[in-house]
N, CA and C atoms as a LAMMPS dump frame, in Angstrom:
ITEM: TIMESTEP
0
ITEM: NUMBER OF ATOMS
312
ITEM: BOX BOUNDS ff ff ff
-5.0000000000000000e+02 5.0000000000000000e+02
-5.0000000000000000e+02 5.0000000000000000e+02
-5.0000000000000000e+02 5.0000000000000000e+02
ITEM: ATOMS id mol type element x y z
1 1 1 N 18.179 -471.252 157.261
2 1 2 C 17.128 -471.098 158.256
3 1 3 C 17.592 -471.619 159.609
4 2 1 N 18.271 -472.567 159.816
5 2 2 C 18.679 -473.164 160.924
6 2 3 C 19.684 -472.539 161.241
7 3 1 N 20.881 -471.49 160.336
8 3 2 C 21.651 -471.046 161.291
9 3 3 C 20.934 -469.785 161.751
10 4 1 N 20.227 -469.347 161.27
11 4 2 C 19.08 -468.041 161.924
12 4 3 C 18.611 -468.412 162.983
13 5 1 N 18.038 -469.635 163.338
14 5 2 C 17.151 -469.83 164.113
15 5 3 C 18.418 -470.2 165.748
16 6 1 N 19.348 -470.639 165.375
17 6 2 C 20.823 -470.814 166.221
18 6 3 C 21.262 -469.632 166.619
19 7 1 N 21.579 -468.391 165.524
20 7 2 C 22.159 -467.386 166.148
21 7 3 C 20.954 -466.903 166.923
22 8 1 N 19.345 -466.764 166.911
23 8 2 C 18.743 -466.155 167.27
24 8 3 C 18.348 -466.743 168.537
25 9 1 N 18.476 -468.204 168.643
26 9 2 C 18.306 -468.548 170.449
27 9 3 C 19.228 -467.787 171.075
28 10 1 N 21.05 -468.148 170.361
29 10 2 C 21.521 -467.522 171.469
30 10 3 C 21.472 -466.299 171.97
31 11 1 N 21.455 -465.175 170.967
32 11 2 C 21.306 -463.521 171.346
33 11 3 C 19.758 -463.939 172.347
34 12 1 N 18.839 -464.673 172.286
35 12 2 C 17.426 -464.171 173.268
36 12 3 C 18.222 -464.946 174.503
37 13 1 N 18.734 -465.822 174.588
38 13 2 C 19.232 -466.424 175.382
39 13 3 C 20.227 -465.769 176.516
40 14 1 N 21.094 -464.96 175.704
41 14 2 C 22.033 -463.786 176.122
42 14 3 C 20.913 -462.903 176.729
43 15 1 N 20.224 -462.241 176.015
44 15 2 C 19.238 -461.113 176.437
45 15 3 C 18.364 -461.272 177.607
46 16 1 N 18.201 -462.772 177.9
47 16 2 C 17.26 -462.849 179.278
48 16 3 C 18.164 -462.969 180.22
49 17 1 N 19.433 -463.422 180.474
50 17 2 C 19.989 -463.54 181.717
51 17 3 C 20.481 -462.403 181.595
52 18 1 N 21.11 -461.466 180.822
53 18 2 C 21.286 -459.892 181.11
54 18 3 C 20.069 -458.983 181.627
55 19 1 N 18.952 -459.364 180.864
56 19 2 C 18.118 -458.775 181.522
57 19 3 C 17.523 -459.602 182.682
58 20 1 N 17.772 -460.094 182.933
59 20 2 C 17.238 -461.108 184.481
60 20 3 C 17.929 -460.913 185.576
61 21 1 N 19.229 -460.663 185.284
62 21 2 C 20.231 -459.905 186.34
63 21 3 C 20.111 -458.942 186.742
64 22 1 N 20.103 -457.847 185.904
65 22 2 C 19.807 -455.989 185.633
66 22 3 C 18.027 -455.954 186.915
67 23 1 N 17.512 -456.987 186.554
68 23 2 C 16.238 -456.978 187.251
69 23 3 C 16.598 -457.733 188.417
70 24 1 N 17.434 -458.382 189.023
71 24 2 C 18.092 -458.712 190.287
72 24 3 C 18.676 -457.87 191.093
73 25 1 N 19.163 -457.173 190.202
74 25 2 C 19.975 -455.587 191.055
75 25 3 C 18.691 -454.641 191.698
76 26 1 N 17.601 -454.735 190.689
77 26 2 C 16.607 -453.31 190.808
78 26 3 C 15.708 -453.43 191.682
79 27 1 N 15.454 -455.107 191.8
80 27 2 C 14.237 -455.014 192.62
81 27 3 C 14.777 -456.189 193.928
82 28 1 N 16.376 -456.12 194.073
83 28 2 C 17.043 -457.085 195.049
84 28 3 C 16.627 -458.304 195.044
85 29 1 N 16.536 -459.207 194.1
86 29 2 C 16.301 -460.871 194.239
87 29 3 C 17.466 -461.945 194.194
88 30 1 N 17.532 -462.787 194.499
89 30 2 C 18.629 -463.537 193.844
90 30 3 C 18.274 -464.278 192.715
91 31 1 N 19.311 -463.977 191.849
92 31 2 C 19.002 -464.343 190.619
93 31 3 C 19.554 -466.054 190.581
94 32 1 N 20.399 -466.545 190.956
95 32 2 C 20.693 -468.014 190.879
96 32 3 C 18.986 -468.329 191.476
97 33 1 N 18.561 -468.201 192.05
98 33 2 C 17.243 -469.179 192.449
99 33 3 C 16.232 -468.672 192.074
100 34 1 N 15.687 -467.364 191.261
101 34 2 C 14.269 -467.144 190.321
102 34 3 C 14.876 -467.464 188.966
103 35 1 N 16.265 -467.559 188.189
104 35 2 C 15.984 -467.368 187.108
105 35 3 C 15.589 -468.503 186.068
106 36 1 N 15.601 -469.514 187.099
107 36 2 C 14.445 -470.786 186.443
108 36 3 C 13.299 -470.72 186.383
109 37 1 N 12.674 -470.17 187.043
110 37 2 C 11.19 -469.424 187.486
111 37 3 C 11.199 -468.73 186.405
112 38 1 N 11.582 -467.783 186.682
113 38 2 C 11.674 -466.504 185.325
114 38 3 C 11.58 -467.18 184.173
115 39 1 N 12.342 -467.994 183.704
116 39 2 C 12.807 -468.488 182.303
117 39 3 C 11.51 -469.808 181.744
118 40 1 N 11.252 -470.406 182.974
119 40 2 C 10.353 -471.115 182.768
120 40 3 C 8.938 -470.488 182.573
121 41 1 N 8.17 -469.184 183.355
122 41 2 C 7.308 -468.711 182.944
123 41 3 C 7.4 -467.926 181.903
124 42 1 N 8.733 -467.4 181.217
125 42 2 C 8.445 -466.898 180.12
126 42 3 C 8.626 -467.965 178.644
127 43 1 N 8.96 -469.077 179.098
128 43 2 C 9.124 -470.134 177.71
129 43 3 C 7.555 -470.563 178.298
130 44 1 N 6.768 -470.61 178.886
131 44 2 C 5.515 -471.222 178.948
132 44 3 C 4.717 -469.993 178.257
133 45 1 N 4.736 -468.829 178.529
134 45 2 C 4.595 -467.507 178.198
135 45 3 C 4.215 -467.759 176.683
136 46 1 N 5.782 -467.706 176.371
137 46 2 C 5.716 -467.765 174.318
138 46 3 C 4.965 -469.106 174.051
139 47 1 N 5.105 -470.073 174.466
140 47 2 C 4.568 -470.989 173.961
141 47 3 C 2.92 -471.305 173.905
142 48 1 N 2.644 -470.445 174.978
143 48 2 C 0.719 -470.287 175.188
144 48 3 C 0.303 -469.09 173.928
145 49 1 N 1.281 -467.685 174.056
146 49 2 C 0.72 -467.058 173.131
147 49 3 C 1.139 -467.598 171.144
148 50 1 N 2.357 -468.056 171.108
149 50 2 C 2.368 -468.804 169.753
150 50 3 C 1.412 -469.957 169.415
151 51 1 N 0.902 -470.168 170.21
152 51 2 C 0.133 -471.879 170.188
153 51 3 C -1.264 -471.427 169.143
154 52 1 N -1.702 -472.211 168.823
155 52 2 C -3.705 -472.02 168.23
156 52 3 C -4.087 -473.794 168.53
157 53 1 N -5.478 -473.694 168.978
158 53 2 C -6.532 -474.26 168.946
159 53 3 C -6.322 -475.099 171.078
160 54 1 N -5.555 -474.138 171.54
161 54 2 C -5.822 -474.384 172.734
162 54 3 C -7.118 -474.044 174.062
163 55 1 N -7.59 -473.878 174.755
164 55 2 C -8.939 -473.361 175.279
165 55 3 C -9.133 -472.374 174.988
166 56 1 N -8.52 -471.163 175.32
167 56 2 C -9.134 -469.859 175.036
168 56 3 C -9.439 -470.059 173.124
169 57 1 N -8.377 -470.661 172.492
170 57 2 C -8.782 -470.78 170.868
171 57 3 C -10.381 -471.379 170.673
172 58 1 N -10.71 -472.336 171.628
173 58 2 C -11.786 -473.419 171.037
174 58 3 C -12.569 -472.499 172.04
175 59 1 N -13.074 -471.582 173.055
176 59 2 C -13.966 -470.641 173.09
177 59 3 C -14.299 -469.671 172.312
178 60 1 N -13.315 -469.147 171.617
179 60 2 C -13.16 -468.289 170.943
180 60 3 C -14.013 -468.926 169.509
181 61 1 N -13.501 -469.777 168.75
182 61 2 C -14.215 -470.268 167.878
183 61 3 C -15.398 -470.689 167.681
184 62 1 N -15.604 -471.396 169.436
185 62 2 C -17.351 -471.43 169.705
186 62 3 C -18.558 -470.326 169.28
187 63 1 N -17.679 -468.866 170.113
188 63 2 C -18.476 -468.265 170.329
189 63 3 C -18.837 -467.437 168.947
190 64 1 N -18.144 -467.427 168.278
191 64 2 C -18.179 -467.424 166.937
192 64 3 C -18.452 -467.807 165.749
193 65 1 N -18.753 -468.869 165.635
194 65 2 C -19.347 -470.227 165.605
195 65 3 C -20.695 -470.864 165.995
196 66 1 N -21.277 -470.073 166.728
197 66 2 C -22.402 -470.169 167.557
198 66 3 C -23.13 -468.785 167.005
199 67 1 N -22.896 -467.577 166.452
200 67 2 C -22.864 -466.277 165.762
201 67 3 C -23.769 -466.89 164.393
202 68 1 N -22.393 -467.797 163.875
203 68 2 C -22.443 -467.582 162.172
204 68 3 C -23.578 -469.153 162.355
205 69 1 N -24.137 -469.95 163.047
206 69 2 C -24.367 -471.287 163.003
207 69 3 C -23.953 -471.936 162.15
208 70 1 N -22.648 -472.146 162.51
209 70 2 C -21.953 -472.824 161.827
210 70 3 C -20.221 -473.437 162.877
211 71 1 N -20.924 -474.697 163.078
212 71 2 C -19.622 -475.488 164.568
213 71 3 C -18.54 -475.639 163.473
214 72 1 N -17.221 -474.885 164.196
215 72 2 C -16.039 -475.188 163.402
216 72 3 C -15.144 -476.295 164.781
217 73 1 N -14.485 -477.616 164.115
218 73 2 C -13.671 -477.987 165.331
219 73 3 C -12.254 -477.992 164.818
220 74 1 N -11.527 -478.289 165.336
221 74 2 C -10.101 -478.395 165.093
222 74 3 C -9.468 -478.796 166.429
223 75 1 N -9.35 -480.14 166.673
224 75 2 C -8.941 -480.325 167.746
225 75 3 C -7.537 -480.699 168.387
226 76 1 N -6.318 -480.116 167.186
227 76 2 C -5.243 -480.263 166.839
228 76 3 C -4.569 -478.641 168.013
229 77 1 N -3.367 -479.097 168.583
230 77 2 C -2.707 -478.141 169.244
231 77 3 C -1.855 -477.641 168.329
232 78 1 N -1.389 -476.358 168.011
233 78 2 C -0.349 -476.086 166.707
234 78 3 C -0.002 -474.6 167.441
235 79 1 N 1.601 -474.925 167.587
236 79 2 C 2.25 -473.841 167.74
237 79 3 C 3.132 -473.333 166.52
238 80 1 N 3.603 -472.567 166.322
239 80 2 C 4.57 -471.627 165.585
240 80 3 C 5.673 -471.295 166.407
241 81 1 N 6.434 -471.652 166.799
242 81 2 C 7.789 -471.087 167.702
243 81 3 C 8.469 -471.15 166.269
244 82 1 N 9.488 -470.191 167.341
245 82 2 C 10.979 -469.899 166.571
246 82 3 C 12.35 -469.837 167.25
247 83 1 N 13.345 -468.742 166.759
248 83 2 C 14.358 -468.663 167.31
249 83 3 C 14.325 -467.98 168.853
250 84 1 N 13.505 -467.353 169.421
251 84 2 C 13.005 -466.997 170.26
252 84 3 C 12.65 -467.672 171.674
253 85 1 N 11.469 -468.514 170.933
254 85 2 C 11.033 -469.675 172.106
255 85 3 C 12.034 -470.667 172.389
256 86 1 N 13.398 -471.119 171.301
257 86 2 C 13.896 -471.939 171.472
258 86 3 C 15.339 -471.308 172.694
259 87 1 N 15.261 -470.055 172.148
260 87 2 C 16.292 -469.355 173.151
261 87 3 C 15.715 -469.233 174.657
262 88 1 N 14.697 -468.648 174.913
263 88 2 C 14.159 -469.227 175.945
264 88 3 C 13.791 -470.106 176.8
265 89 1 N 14.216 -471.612 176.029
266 89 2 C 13.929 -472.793 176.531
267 89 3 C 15.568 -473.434 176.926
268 90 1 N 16.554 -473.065 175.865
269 90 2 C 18.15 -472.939 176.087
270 90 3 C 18.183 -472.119 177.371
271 91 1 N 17.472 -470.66 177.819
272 91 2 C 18.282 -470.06 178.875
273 91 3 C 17.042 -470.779 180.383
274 92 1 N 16.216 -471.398 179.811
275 92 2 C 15.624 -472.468 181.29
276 92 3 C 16.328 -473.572 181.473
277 93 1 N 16.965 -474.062 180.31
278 93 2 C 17.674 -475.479 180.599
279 93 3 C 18.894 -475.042 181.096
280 94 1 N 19.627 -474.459 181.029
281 94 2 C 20.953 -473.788 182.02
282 94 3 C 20.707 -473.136 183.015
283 95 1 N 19.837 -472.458 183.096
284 95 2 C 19.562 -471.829 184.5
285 95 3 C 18.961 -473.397 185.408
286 96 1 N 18.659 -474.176 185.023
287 96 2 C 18.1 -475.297 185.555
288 96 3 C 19.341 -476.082 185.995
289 97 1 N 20.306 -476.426 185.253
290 97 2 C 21.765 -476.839 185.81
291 97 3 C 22.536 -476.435 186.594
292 98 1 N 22.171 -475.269 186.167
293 98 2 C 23.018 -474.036 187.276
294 98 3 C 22.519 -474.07 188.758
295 99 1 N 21.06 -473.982 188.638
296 99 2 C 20.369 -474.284 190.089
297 99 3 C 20.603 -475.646 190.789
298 100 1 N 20.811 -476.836 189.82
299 100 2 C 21.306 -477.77 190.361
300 100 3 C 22.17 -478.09 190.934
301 101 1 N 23.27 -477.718 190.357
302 101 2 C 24.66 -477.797 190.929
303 101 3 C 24.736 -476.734 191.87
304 102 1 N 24.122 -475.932 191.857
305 102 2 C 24.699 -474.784 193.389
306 102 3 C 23.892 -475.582 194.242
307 103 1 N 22.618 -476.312 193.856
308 103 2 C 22.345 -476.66 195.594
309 103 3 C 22.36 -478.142 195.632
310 104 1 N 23.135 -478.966 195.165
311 104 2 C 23.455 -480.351 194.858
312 104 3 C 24.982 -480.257 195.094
């Protein structure tokens, strides 16, 4: 499981700065200075939609809940990540060094 979850950061990891570049060419940005931006809103991205019992969860359960009369709480944050989110968080932490050292 752990070497799955290793090979699979790096290929997403690979896959966003190829595709983060390819999208530097198309729409002219520089990619040394969004692709921390980039990388950071999409590891916040996976991590809001993998997550349960965050706000939209505990409206959601309200209002539902308020239906059946019957209050459910759960006031526990619980995500599910994987090889994915962790590759995404690998290609923010290098793009984050990278931005450092070019303007440091």
């Amino acid at each position: 499981m752990k070497k799955f979850i290793t090979r699979t950061s790096l290929v997403t990891a690979a896959i966003l700065a190829i595709a983060i570049w390819i999208g530097s060419l198309l729409i002219n940005f520089s990619y040394g200075e969004w692709s921390f931006f980039i990388g950071l809103g999409i590891t916040v991205g996976l991590f809001f939609f993998n997550s349960s019992g965050g706000a939209l969860s505990k409206g959601a359960t309200l209002e539902a809940s308020e239906a059946g009369w019957k209050i459910q709480k759960d006031n526990e944050l619980k995500s599910n990540v994987g090889g994915v989110f962790y590759g995404a968080v690998l290609f923010t932490l290098i793009s984050l060094v990278l931005m450092i050292v070019t303007y440091f």
